[in-house]
Every structure is written in structure tokens, then in C-alpha cells.
Backbone as a ProteinNet text record, in pm:
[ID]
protein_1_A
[PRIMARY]
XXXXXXXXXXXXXXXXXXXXXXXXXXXXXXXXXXXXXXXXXXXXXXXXXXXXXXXXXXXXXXXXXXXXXXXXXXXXXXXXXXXXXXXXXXXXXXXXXXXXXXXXXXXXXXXXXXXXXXXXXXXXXXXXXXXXXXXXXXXXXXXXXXXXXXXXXXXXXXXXXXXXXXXXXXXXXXXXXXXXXXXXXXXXXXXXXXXXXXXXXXXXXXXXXXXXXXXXXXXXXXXXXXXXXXXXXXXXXXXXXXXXXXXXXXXXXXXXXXXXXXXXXXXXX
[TERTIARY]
5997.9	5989.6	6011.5	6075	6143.4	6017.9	6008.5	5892.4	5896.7	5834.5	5785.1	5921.8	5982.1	6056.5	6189.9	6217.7	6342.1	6427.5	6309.2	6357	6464.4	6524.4	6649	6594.1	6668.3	6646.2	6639.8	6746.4	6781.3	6626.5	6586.1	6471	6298.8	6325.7	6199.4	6190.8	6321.7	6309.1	6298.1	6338.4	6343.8	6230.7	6123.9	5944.5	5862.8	5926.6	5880.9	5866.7	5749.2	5708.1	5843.2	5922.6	6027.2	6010.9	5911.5	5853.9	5884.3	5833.2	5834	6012.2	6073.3	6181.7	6297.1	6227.8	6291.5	6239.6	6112.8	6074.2	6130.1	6155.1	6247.8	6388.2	6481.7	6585.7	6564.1	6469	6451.2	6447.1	6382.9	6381.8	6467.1	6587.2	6712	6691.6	6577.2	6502.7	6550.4	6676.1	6658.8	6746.6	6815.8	6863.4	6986.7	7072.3	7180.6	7116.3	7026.6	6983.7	6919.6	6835.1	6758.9	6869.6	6975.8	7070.3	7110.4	7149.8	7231.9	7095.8	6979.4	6865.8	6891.9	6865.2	6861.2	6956	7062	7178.2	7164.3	7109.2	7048.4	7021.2	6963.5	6877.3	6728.6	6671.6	6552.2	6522.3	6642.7	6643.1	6546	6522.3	6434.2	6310.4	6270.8	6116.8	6080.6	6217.6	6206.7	6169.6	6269.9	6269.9	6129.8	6075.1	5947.9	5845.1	5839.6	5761.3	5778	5896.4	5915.1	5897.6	5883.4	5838.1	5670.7	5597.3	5476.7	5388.8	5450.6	5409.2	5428.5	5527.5	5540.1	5435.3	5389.7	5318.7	5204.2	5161.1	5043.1	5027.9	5090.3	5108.2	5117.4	5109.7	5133.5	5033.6	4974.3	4840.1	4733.7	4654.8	4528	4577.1	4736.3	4768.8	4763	4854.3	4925.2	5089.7	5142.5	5273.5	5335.6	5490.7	5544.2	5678.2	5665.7	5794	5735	5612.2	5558.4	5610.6	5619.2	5605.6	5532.1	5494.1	5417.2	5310.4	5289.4	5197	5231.9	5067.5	5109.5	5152.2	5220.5	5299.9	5415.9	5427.6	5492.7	5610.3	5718.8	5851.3	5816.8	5933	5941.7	6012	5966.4	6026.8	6120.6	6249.7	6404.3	6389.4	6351.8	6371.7	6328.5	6227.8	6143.8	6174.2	6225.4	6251.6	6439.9	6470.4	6640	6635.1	6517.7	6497.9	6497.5	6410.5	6389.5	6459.4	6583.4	6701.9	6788.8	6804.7	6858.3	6828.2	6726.7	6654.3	6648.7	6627.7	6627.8	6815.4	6870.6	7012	7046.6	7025	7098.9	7020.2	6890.8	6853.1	6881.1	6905.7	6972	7093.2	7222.8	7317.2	7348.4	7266.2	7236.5	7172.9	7109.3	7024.6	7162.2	7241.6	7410.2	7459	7501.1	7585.2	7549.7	7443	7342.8	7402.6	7414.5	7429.6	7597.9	7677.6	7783	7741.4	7637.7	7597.6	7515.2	7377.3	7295.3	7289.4	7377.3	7314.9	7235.6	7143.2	7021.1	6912.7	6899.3	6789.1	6840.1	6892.5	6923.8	6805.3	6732.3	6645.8	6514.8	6511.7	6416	6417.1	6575.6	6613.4	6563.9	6594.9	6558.4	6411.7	6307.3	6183.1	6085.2	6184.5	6147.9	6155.8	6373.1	6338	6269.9	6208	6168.3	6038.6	5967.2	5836.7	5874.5	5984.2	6012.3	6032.8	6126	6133.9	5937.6	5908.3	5791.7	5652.4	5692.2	5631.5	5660.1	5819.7	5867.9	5858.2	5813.8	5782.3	5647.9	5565.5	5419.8	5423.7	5511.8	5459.1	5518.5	5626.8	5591.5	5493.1	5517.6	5376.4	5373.6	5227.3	5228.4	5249.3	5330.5	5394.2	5391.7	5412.1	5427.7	5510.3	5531.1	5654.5	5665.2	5630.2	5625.6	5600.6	5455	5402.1	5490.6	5557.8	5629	5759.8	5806.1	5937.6	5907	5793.5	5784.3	5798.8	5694.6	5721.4	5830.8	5876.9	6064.6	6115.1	6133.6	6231.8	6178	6049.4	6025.7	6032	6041.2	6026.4	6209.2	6276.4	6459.8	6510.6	6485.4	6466.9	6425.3	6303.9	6301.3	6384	6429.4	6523.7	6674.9	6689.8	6854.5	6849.3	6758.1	6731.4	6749.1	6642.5	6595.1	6706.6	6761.5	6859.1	6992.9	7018.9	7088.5	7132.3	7064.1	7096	7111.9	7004.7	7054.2	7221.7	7286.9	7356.1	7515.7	7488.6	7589.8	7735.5	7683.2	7771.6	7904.2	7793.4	7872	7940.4	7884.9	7958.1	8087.1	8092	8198.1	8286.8	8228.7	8354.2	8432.1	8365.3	8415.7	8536.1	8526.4	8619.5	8750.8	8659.9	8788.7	8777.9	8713.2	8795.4	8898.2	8945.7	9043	9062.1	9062	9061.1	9170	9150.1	9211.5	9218.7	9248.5	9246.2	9211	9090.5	8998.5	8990.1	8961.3	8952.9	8819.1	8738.8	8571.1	8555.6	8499.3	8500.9	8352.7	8343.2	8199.6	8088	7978.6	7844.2	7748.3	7697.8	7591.5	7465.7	7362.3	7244.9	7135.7	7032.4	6934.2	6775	6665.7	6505.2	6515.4	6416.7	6397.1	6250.9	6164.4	6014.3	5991.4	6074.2	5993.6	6121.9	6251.4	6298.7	6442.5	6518	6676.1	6752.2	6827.1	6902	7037.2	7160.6	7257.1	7355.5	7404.9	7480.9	7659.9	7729	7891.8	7962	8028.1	8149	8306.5	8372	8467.1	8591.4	8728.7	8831	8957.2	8920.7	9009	9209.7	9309.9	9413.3	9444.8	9375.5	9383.1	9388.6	9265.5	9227.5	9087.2	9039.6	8867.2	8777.7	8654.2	8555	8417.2	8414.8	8317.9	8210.3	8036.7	7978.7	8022.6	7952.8	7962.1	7835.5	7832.3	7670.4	7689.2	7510	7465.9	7479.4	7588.1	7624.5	7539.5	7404	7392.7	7339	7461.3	7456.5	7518	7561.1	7552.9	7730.1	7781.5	7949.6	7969.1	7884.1	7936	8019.3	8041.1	8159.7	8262.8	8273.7	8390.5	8455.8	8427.8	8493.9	8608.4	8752.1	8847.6	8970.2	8867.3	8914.3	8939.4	9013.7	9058.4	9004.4	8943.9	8871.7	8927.4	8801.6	8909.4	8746.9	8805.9	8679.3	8747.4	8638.9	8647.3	8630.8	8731.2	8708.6	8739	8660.5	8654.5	8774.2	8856.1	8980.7	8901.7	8850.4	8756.7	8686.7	8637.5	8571.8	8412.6	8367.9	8239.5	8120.9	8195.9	8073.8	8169.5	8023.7	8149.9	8184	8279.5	8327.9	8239.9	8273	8190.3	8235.7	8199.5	8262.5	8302.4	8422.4	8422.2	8522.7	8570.4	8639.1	8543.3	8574.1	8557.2	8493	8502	8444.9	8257.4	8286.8	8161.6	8053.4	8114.4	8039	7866.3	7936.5	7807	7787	7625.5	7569.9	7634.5	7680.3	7746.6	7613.9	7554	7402.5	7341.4	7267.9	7228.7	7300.9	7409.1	7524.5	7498.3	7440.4	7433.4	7269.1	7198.1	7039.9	7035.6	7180.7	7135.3	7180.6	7298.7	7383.3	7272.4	7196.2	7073.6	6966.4	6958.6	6874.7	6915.9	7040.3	7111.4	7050.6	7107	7076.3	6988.8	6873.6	6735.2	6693.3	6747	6682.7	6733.2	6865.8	6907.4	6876.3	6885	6799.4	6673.2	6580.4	6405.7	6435.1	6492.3	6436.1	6481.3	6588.2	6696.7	6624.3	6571.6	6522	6330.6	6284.6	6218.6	6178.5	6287.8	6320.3	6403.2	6494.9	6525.6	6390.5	6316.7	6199.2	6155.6	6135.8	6009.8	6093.4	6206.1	6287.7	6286.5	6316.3	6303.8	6202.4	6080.2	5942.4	5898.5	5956.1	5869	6025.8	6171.1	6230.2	6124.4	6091.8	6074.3	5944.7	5883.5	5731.1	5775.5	5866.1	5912.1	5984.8	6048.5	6091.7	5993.8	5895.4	5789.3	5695.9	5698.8	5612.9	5647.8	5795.6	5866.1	5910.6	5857.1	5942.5	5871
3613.3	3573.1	3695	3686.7	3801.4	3875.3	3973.9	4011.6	3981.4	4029.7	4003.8	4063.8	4212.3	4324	4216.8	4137.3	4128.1	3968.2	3902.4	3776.1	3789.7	3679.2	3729.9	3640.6	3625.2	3573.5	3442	3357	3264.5	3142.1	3256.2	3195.6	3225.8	3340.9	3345	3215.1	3182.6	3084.6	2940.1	2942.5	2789	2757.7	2860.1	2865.3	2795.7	2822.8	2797.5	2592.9	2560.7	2409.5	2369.3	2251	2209.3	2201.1	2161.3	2185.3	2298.4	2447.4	2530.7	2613.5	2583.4	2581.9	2520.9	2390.8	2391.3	2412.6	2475.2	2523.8	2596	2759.8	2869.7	2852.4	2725.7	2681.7	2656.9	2615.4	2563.8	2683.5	2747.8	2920.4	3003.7	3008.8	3082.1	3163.2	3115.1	3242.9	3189.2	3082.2	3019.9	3091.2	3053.7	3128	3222.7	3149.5	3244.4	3362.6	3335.6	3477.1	3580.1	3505.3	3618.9	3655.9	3609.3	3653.8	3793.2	3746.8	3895.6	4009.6	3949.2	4079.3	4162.7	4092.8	4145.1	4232.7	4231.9	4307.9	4446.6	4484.4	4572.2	4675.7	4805.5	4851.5	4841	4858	4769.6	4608.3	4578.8	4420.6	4371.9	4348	4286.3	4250.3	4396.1	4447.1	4342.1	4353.3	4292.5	4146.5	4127.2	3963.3	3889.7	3989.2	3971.2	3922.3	4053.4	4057.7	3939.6	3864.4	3821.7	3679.1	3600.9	3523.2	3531.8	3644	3685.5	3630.7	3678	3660.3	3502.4	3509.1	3304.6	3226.8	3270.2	3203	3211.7	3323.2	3350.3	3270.6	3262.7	3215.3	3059.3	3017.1	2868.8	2849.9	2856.8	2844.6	2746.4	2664.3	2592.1	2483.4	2418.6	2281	2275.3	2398.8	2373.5	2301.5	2218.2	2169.2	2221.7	2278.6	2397	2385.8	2232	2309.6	2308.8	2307.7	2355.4	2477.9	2571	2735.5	2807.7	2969	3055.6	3112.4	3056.7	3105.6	3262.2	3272.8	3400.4	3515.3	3602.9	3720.4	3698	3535.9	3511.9	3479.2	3425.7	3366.7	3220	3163.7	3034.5	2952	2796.9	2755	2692.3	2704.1	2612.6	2510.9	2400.3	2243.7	2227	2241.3	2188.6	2273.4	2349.6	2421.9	2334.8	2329.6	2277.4	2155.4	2057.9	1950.6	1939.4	2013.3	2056.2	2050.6	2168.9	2197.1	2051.6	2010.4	1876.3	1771.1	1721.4	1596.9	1634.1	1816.3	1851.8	1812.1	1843.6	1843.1	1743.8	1670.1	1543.8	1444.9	1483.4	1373.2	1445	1549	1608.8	1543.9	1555.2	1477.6	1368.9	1295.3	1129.2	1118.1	1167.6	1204.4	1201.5	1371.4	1363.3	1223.1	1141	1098.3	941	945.3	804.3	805.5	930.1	920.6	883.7	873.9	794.9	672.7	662.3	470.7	483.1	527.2	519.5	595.3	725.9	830.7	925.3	958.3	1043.1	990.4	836.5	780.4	821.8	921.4	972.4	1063.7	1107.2	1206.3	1138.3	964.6	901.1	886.3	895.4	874.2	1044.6	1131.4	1280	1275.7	1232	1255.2	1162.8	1016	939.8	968.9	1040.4	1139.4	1244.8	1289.7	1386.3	1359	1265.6	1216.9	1314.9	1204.6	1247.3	1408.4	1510	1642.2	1687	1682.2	1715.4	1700.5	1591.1	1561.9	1626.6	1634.5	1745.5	1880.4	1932.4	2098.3	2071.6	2040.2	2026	2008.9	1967.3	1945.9	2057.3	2167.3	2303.1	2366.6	2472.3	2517.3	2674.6	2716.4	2859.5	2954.5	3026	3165.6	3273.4	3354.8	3479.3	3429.8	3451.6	3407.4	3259.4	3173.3	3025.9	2960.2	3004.2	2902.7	2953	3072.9	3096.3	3005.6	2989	2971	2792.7	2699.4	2643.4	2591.4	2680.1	2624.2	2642.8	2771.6	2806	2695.3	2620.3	2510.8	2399.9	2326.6	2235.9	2294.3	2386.2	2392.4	2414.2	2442.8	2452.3	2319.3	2217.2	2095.6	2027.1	2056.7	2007.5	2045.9	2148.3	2214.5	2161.4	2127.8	2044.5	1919.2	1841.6	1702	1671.8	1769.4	1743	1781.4	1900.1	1977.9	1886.6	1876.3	1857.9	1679.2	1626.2	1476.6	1436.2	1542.5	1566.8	1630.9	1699.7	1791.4	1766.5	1635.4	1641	1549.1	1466.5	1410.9	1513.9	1654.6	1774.9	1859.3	1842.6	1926.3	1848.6	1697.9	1620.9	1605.7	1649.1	1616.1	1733.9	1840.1	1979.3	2020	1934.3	1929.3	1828.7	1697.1	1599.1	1545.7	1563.3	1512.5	1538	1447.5	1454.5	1466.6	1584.3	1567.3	1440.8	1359.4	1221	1247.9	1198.3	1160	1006.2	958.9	828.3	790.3	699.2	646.6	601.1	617.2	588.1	433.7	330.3	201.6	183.1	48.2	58	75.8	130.3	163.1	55.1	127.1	6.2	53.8	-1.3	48	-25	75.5	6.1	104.5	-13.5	89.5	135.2	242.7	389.2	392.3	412.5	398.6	462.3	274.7	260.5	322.4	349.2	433.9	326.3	340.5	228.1	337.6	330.3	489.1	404.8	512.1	454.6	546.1	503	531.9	465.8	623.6	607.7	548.4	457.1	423	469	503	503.6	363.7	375.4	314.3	383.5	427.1	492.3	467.7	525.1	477.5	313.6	299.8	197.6	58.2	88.3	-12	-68.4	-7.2	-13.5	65.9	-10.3	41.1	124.2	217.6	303.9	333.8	330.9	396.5	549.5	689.6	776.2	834.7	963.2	942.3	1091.7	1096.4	1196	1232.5	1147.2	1171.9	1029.5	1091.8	989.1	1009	933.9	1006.9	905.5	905.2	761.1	777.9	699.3	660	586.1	507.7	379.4	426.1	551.4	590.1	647.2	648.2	729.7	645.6	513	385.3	385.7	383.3	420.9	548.7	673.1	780.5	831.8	916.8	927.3	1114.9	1144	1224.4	1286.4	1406.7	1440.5	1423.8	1347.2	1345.5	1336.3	1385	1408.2	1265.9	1225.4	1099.6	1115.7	1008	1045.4	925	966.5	908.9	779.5	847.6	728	627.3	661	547.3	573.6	620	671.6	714.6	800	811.5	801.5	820.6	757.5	852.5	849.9	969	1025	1195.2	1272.3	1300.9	1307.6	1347.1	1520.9	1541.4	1729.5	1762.1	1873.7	1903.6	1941.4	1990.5	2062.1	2174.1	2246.1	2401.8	2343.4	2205.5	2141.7	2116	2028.7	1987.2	2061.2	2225.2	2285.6	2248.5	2282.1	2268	2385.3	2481.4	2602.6	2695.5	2698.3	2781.8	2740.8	2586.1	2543.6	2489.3	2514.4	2515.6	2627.8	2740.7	2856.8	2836.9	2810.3	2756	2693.6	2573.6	2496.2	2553.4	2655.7	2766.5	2797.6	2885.6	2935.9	2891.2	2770	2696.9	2630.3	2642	2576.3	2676.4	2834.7	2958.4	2948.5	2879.9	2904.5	2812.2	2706.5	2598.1	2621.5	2691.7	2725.1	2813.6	2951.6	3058.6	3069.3	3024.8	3025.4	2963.9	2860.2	2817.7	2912.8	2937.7	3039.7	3186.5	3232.9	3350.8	3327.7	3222	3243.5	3237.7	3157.2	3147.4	3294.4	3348.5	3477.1	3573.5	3587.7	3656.2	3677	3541.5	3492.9	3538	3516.9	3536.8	3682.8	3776.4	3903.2	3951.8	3926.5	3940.6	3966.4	3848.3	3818.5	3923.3	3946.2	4018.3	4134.3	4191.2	4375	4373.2	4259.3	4264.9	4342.5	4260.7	4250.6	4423.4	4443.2	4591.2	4682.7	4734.5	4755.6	4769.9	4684.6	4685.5	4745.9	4745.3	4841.7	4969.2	4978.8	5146.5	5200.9
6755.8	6613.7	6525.1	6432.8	6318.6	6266.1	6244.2	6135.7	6020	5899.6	5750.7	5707.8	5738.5	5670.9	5801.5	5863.2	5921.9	5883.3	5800	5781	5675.3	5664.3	5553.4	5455.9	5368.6	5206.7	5198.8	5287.2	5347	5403.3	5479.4	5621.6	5486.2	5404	5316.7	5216.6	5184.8	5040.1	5134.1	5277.8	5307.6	5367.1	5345.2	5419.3	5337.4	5166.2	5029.5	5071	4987	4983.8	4910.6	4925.4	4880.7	4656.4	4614.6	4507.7	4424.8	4546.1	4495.2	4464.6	4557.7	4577.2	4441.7	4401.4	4301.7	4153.7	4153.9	4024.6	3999.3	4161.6	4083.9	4051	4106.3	4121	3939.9	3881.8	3717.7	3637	3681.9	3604	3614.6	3701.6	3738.2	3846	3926.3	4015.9	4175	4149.9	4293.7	4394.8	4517.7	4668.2	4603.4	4506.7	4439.8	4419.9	4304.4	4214.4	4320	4405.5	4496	4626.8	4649.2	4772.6	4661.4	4555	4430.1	4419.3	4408.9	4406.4	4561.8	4645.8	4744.4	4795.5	4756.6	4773	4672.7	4654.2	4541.4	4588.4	4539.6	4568.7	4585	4749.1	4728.3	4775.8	4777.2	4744.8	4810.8	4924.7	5018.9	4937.1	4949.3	4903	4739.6	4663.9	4556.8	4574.5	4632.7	4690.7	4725.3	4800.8	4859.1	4772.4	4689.2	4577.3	4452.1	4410.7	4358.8	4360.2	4549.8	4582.3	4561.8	4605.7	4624.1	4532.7	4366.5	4242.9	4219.4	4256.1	4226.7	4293.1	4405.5	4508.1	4434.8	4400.7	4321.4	4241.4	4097.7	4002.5	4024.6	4133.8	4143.6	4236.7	4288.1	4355.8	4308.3	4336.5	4252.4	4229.9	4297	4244.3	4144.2	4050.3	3945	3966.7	3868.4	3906.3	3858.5	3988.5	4000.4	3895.1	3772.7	3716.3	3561.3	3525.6	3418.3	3385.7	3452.7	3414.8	3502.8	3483.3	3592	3500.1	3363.7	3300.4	3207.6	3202.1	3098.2	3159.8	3141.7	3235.1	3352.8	3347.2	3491.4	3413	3507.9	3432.9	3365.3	3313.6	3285.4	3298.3	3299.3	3384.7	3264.2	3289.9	3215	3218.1	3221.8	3225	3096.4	3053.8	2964.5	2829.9	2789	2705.2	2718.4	2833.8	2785.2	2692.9	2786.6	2730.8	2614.1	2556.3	2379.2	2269.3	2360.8	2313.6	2320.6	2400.6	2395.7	2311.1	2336.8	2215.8	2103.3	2062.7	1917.3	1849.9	1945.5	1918.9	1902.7	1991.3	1937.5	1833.3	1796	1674.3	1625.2	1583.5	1463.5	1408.6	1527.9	1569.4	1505.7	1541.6	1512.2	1385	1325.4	1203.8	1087.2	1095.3	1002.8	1011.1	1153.7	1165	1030.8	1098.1	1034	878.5	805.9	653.6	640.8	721.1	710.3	636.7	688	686.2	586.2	541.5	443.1	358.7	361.5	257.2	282.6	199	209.7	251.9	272.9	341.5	480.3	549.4	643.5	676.4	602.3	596.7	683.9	651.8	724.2	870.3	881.4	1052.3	1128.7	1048.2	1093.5	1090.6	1056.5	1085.9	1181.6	1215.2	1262.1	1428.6	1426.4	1548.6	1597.9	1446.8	1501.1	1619.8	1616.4	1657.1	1806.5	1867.2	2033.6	2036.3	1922.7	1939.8	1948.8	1825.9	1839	1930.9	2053.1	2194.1	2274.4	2289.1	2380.2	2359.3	2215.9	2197.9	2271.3	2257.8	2268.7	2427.2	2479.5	2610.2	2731	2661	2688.4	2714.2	2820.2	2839.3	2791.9	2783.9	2724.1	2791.2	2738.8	2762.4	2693.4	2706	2619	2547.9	2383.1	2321.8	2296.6	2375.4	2372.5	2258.6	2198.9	2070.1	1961.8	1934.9	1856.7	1842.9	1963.7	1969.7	1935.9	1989.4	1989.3	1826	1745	1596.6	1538.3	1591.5	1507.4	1502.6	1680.6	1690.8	1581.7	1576	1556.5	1355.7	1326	1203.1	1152.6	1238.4	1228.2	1236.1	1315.6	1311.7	1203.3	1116.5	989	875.6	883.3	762.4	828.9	916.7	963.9	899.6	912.5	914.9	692.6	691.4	577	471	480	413.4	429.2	550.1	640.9	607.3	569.8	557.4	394.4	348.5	139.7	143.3	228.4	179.7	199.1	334.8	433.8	343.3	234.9	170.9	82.5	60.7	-24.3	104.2	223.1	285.8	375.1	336.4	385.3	329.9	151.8	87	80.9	84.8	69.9	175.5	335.1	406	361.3	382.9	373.4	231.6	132.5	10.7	-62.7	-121.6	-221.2	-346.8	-407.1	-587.4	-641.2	-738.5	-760	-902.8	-977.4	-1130.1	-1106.8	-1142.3	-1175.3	-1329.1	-1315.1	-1464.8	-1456.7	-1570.5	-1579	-1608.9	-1550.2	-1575.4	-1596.5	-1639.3	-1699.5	-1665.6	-1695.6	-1571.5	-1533.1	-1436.7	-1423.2	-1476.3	-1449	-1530.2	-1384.1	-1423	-1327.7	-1349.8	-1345.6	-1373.5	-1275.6	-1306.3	-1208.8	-1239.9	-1198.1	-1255.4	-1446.5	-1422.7	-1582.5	-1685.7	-1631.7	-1724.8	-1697.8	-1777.6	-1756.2	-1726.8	-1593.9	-1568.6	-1529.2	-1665.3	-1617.6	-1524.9	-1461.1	-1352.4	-1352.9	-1359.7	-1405.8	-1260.7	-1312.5	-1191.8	-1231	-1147.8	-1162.3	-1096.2	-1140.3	-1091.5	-1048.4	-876.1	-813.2	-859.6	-777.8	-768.8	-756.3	-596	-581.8	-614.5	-723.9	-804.2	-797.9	-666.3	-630.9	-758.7	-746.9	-864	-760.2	-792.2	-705.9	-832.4	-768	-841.3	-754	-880.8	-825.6	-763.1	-678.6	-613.3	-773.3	-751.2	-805.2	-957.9	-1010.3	-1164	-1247.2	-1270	-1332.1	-1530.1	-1609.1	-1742.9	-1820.1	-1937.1	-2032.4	-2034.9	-1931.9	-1981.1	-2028.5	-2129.3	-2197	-2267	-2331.3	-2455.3	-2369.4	-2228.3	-2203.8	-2125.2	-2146.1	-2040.5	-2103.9	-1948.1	-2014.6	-2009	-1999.2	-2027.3	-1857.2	-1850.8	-1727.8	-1717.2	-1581.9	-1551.2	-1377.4	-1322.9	-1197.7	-1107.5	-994.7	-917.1	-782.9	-685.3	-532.4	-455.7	-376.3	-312.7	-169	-113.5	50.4	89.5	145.3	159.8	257.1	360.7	416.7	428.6	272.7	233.5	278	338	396.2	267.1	205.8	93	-52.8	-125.3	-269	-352.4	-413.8	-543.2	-619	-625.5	-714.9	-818.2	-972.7	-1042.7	-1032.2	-1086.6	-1090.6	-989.1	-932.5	-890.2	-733.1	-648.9	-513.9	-560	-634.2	-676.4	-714.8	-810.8	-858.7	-762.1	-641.3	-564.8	-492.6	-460.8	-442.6	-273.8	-244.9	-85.9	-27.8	-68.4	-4.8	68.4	-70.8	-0.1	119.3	130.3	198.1	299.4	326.4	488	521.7	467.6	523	589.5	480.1	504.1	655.9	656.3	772.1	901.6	886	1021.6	1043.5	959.3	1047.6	1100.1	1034.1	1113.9	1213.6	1239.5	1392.9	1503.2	1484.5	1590.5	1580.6	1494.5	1541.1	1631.2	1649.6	1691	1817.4	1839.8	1960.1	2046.2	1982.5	2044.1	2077	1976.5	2018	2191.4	2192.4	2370	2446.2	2395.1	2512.6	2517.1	2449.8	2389.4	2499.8	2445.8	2556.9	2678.8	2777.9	2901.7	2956	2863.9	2891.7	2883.9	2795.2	2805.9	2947.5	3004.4	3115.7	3207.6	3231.7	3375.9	3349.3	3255.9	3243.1	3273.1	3245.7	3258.6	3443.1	3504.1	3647.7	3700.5	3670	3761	3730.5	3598.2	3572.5	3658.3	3674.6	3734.2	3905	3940.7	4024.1	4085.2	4030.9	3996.2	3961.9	3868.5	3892.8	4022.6	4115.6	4227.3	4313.1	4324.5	4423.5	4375.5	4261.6	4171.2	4269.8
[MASK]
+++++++++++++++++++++++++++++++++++++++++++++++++++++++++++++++++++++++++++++++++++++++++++++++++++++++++++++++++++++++++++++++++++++++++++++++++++++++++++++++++++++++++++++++++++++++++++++++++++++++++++++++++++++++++++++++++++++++++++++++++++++++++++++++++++++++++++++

């Protein structure tokens, strides 16, 4: 039978409980990564050590794809997950205001429920609770910003400056107040209210003006040109709140796997 110092990398990881095997397979720590340590300087010894600590760290019938705790690595699943469900209700959140508008903002918080289960059900790490609120707080500034804004940042791509003619408004209460609201009459011959312009055109019915139209039909004409429209700031507001929502997970699964190799390195310096 081989000794401790003669087994290969191969015969150490396939000793591992099948469980454990694929927790480090979840953290980036699995037969690939440790065949490339081992080839190293050291490698073995590293290898050794690097199982050693895992074994440790998972001991007491803890379940092995939570994480390794505080100082240990972490485990990738649950942080991808994050990244995933945050992404795509976000996703689905923009897409929704095709259809409703800014009551889009309701679909972004309604998803948020499931993002905000799945941050929470991360486990703690060094770095973790941080990253945990970044995401879940980048997620609110996508949704929120992000579903007010997305009509200015659609038109800013695909609209069309038009010459419209102002046709008569409509009028409607607003708590307690009669708010009128300008329509226009495209080329076509369609009558659009406009979003966001709301101001007294009863005297300018008639007069022909320059407004942004979504060839699509998706959202409705703005008065003003493309320069008018605006949301420039807050596309920048929401870029960064994209890399945030992206990096915090990535940022702390790189941490953790960094963490348990240097531990690892360390033991054999």
C-alpha cells in the first residue's frame, strides 16, 4: 500500500466522501485545479494541506456546498446563483416596461423578493455580508432607476426626431387637481398622448412642433428633440450599478479561493 507522501493527486481526491468532492469541484478547488497545484513547486505538500484544511473546515456535519466558513474558501454555487436570479429579474424587470411603463418599477421589487432570499441564504465569509448588501442594494438602483429611465434610454437609441402636430389634450384628476396632458398627431395620422409633458396645449392645438417617436410603437412620443430627453446621468448611475451587482459575487468567491490557496502556501513556506 502507497504511503501518505506517494499517493498521487488522483488516489487523494478519490478517498474524499463523494459530497466533499463536489463542494471543492463548486469553489474551483476540484481534480483540475489541484493536478495544476501539484505540479508546482511543493505541489504535493500543498495539495495535502489544502485537502487537510477542507476536511477540517467541513467536519461536524456541516453541508459541504454552503462554504468553509470564516478564513476558509467559498463555495461558487450560491453566490453564482445570486448573480443569476439578480440578473435576470433585472432583465425581466427593463423588459416588462415595453409593456407598462414605469409601473415596471413594481415588477423590479416584486422580483426582487426571490433575489433577496437567495442573498440571505449565502453563507458568511470574510467579505460576504458586504458583498451581500452591495448586490442586493445594486439591484435596487437597476430596477428602480432602471425602469423610471429605460423609456429615455430607448428613445435615445432608437428614436426618431419627427415634426408632429399638437392635437387636442386630454385632461384627467390627479389628487384633486385637473392635469392636462398634450397629445400629439404623428405623420401617420395616429394621435399619441406624450409621456412626461404634462402642460396646458389647449392654445397650441394645431401648431406643429419636433418630438422623439419610437418607430416601434413601444413607448409614446416625447416632446423636444433627443438632446431634451436626458437619463444620461443615471445610465451611468445604472453601469455602475451593473459592475456592482456583478463583481461583489465574483469578488468574493475570488477572495475565498485566494484565501484557502495562500493558507495553503503558507503551511508549506
Amino acid at each position: 500500500m502507497a504511503s501518505e507522501d506517494e499517493r498521487s493527486v488522483d488516489e487523494l481526491f478519490a478517498e474524499l466522501p463523494e459530497r466533499w468532492q463536489q463542494a471543492l469541484e463548486e469553489a474551483d478547488m476540484g481534480l483540475p485545479e489541484l493536478r495544476r497545484i501539484a505540479v508546482g513547486p511543493n505541489g504535493m505538500r500543498r495539495v495535502r494541506t489544502i485537502l487537510s484544511e477542507f476536511s477540517q473546515s467541513t467536519s461536524g456535519n456541516r453541508p459541504a456546498r454552503t462554504g468553509y466558513g470564516y478564513g476558509g474558501g467559498t463555495s461558487v454555487w450560491p453566490w453564482a446563483r445570486l448573480l443569476l436570479v439578480a440578473a435576470a429579474s433585472v432583465v425581466v424587470c427593463l423588459l416588462s416596461s415595453l409593456f407598462i411603463g414605469k409601473a415596471a418599477a413594481f415588477v423590479g421589487l416584486l422580483l426582487g423578493l426571490p433575489v433577496f432570499w437567495v442573498a440571505f441564504r449565502t453563507r458568511d465569509s470574510r467579505g460576504a455580508p458586504v458583498a451581500r448588501y452591495a448586490t442586493v442594494a445594486a439591484y435596487l438602483v437597476l430596477v428602480l432607476v432602471g425602469s423610471y429611465f429605460a423609456n429615455a434610454w430607448y428613445l435615445q437609441l432608437r428614436g426618431v426626431e419627427e415634426t408632429v402636430t399638437i392635437a387636442a389634450p386630454t385632461h384627467q384628476w390627479t389628487h384633486g387637481t385637473r392635469e392636462t396632458y398634450c397629445r400629439v398627431r404623428l405623420r401617420d395620422g395616429s394621435v399619441h398622448e406624450v409621456i412626461d409633458n404634462k402642460e396646458d396645449c389647449a392654445d397650441r392645438v394645431g401648431r406643429t412642433t419636433t418630438a422623439v417617436v419610437d418607430p416601434a410603437g413601444h413607448y409614446k412620443p416625447t416632446l423636444g428633440t433627443k438632446p431634451d430627453i436626458g437619463g444620461v446621468l443615471e445610465g451611468y448611475v445604472c453601469l455602475g450599478a451593473a459592475a456592482v451587482l456583478v463583481l461583489a459575487p465574483v469578488t468574493v468567491v475570488g477572495r475565498g479561493r485566494r484565501r484557502l490557496y495562500d493558507r495553503a502556501v503558507g503551511a508549506v513556506g
